[in-house]
C-alpha positions in Angstrom: -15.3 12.3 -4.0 -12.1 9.9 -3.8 -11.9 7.9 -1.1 -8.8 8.5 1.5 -8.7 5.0 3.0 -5.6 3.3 1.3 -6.3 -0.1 2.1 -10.2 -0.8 1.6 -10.5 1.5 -1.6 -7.1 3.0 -3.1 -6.8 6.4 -4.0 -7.4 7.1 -7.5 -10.7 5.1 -7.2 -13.4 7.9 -7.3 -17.2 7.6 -6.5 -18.6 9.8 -10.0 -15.4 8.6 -12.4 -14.5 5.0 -11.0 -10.6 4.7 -11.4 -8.7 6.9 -13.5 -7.4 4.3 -15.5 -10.5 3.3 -16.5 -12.3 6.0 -18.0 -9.7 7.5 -20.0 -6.0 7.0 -21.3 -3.5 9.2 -22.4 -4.5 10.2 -26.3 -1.8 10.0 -29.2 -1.1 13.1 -31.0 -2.9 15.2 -28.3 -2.4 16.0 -24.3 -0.3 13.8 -22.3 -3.0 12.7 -21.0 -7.1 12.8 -21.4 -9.2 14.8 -19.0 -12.3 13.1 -18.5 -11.5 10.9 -15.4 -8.1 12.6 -14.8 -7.6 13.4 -11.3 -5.0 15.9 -12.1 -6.1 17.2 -15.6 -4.6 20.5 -16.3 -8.2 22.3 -16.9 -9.0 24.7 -14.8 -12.3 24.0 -14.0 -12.6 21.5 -10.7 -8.7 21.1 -10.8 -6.6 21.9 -7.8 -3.8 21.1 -9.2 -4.3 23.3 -12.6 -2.0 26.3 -13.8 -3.7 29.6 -14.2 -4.3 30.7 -18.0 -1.9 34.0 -17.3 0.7 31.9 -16.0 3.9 33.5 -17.9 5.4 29.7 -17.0 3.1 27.8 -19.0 5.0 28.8 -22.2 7.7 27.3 -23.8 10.3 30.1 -24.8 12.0 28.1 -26.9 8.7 27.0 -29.5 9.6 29.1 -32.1 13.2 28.1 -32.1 12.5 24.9 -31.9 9.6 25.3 -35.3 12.6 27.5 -36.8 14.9 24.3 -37.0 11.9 22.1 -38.3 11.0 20.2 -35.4 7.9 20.7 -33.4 7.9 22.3 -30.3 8.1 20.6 -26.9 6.4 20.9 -23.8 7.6 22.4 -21.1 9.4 20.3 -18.6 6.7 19.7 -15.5 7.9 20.5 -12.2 6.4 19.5 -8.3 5.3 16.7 -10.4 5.3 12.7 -8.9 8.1 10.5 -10.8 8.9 6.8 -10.2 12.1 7.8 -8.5 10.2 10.0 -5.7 7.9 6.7 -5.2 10.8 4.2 -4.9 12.7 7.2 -2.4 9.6 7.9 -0.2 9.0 3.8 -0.1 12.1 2.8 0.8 12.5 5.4 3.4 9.3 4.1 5.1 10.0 0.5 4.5 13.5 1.3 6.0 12.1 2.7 9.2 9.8 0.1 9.3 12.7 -2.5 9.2 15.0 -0.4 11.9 11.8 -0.1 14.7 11.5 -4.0 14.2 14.8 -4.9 14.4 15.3 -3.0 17.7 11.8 -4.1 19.1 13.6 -7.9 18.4 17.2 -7.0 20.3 15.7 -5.5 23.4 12.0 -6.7 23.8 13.0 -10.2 24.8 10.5 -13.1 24.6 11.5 -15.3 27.1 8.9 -16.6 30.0 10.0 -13.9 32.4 9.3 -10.9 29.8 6.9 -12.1 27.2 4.3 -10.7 28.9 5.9 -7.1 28.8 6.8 -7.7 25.7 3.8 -8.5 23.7 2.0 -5.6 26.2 4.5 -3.3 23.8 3.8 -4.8 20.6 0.3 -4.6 21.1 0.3 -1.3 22.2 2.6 -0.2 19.3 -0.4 -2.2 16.9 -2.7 -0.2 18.1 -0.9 3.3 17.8 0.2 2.5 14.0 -3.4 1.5 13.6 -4.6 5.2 14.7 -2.4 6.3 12.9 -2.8 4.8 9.7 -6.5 5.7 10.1 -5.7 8.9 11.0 -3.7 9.6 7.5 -5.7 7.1 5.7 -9.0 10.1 6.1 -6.6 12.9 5.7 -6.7 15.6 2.0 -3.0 15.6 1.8 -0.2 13.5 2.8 1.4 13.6 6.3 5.1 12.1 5.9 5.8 12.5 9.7 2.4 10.6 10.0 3.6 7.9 7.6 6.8 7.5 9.2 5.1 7.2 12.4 2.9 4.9 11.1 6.3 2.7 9.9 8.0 3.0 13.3 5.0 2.1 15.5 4.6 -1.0 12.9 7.2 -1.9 12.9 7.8 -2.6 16.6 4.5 -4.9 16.9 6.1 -6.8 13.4 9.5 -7.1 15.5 7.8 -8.7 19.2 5.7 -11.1 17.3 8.3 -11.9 14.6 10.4 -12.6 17.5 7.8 -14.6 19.5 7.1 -17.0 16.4 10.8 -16.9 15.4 12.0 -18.1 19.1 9.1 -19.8 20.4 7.1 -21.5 17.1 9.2 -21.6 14.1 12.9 -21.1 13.8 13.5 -19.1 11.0 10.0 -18.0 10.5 10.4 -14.3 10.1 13.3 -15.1 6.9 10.7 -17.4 5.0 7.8 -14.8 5.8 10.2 -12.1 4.6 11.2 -14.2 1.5 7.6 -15.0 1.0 6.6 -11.4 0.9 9.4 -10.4 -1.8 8.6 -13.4 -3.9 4.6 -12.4 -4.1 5.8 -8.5 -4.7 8.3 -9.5 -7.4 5.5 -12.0 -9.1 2.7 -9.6 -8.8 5.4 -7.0 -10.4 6.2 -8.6 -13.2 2.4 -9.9 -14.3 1.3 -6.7 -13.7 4.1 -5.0 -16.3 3.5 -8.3 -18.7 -0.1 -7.7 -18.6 -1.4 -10.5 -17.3 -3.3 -8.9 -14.5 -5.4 -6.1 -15.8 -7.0 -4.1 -13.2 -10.3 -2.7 -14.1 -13.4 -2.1 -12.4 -14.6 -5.9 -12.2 -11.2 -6.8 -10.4 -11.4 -3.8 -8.4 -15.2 -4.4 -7.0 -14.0 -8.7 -6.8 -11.4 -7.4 -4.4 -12.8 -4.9 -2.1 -15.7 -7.3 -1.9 -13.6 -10.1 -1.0 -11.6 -8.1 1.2 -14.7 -6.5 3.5 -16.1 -10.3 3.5 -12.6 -11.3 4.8 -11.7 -9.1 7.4 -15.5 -9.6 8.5 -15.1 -13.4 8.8 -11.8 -12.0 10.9 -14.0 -9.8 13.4 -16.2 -12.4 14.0 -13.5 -15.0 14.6 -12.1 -12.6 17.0 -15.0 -11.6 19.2 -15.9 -15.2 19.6 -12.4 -16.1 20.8 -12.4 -12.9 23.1 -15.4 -14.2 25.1 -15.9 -17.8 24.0 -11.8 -19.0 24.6 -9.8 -21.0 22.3 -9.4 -20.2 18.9 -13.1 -18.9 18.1 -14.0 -20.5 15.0 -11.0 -21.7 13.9 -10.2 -19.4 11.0 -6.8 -19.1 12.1 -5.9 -22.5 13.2 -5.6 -26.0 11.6 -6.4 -26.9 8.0 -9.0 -24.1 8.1 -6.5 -21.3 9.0 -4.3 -22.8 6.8 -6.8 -22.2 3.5 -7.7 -18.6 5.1 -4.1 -18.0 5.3 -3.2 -18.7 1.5 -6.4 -16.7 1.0 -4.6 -13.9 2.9 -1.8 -13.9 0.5 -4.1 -14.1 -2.4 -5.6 -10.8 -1.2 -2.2 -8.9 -0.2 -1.1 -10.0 -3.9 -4.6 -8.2 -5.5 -3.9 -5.2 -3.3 -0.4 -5.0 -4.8 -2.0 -4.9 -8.2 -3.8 -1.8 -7.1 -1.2 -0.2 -5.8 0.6 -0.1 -9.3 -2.0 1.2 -10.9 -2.3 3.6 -8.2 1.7 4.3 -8.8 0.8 3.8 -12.7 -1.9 6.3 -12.9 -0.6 8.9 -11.2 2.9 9.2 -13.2 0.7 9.1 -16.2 -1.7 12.0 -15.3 0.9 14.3 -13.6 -0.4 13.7 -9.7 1.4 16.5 -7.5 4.6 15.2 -5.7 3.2 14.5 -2.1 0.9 11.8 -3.8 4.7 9.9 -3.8 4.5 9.6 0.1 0.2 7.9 -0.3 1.9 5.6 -2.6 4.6 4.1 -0.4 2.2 4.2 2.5 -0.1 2.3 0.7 3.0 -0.4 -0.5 3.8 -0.4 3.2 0.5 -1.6 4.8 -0.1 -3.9 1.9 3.2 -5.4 2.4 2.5 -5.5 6.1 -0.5 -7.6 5.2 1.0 -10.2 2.6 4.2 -10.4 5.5 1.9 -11.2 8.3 -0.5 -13.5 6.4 3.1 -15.5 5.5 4.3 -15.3 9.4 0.7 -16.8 10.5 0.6 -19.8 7.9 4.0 -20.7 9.1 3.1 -20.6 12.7 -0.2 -23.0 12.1 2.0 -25.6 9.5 4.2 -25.5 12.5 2.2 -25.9 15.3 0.2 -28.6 14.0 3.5 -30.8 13.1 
């Protein structure tokens, strides 16, 4: 069974076949793609997704034309299939409602002394109804895309009050260089990943998540003791300690990127249905979250401790 939680194990990633990726690739001369470890393989058998056998639209009408003029025939064009364009549309429209609910939460959730409080009280409570959210979708069969763009709107009010608090109150110009940050490490990882110089495969897949789960563990525990001890718990997220946790942040928003190519990668390569176009920008959005609020922090400790 594939998981559903987009951040902690990517979908694509299954229990019995590992990733898709990396059991089987498409075969010259043969399918489009192999079926062992194929999500979406068109054989029947265990395949949701897979077109009857007396399906009078699996046929190409135009095979023995095309073997008539000496050319071999062609498949049939696939339709209700994902393409890169429906990933970059469904992205963008999430990322763009993402970037309207913040910029709104900025112009009228003020952060001065006499409203932080209210303020924050918003953000917080946005946090935690994106975070619901985002589970909520995250454990779901199929995609939602009003619960996506939910997700994106509630999200992007908590980025906008504390973008806004660090921005006015920390670091002028904070929220630019964390935004600059963020398309720097998307436009790196995007261009090793297409050169090939990060391969994901099952080693860097198991490195990550374990990485990950130790990190937002180390995160918890930071948190609970600054909830009932004061201060900043154990300092994971302050001085020259938060400062190395913080680059470690970025190191893990970057590996999550490189999963969620292969995610995009794999499933334009083994015909994944259209809605898989919507998990795909959700995952890009909440790992893009990540990498932009790892960049807003470190900025806010080199800051503070100048």
């Amino acid at each position: 069974m594939r998981s559903r939680n987009p951040v902690f194990s990517r979908r694509g990633f299954s229990r019995d076949n590992g990733y898709a990726g990396f059991n089987a690739a498409p075969q010259a001369g043969g399918p489009a793609v192999a079926t062992q470890g194929n999500p979406y393989a068109q054989g029947t058998q265990g395949n949701p997704y897979a077109q009857p056998a007396d399906n009078p639209y699996a046929q190409n009408p135009y095979a023995q034309q095309d073997l008539q003029y000496g050319t071999p025939p062609q498949a049939p064009a696939t339709t209700g299939r994902m393409t890169m364009d429906d990933v970059v549309i469904r992205t963008g429209s999430t990322l763009g409602v993402l970037v309207v609910t913040a910029a709104l939460a900025w112009a009228l959730l003020p952060v001065d002394d006499a409203n932080i409080g209210r303020s924050y009280g918003i953000g917080i409570g946005a946090a935690l109804i994106g975070m619901v959210l985002a589970l909520v979708q995250s454990f779901k069969r199929k995609a939602s895309p009003a619960l996506i763009l939910s997700y994106a709107a509630f999200e992007g009010v908590f980025l906008g009050v504390v973008s806004s608090v660090v921005d006015n109150r920390i670091a002028d110009g904070a929220a630019m260089q964390a935004v600059i940050g963020t398309m720097a490490v998307f436009a790196g990882v995007l261009i090793a990943y297409k050169a090939g110089w990060i391969r994901v495969n099952r080693r860097f897949y198991g490195f990550v998540m374990a990485a990950a789960l130790g990190f937002v563990f180390l995160m918890m525990v930071n948190l609970l003791f600054a909830v009932f001890g004061g201060g900043d718990g154990l300092g994971f997220r302050s001085g020259a300690l938060g400062v190395v946790f913080g680059i470690v942040g970025v190191i893990l928003g970057a590996c999550f990127l490189a999963l969620d190519f292969k995610q995009v990668e794999d499933g334009l390569a083994y015909g994944a249905p259209r809605e898989e176009a919507w998990l795909a920008a959700f995952g890009l959005t909440l790992t893009l979250v990540w990498i932009y609020l790892e960049f807003l922090r470190l900025i806010a400790i080199l800051n503070s401790n100048d």
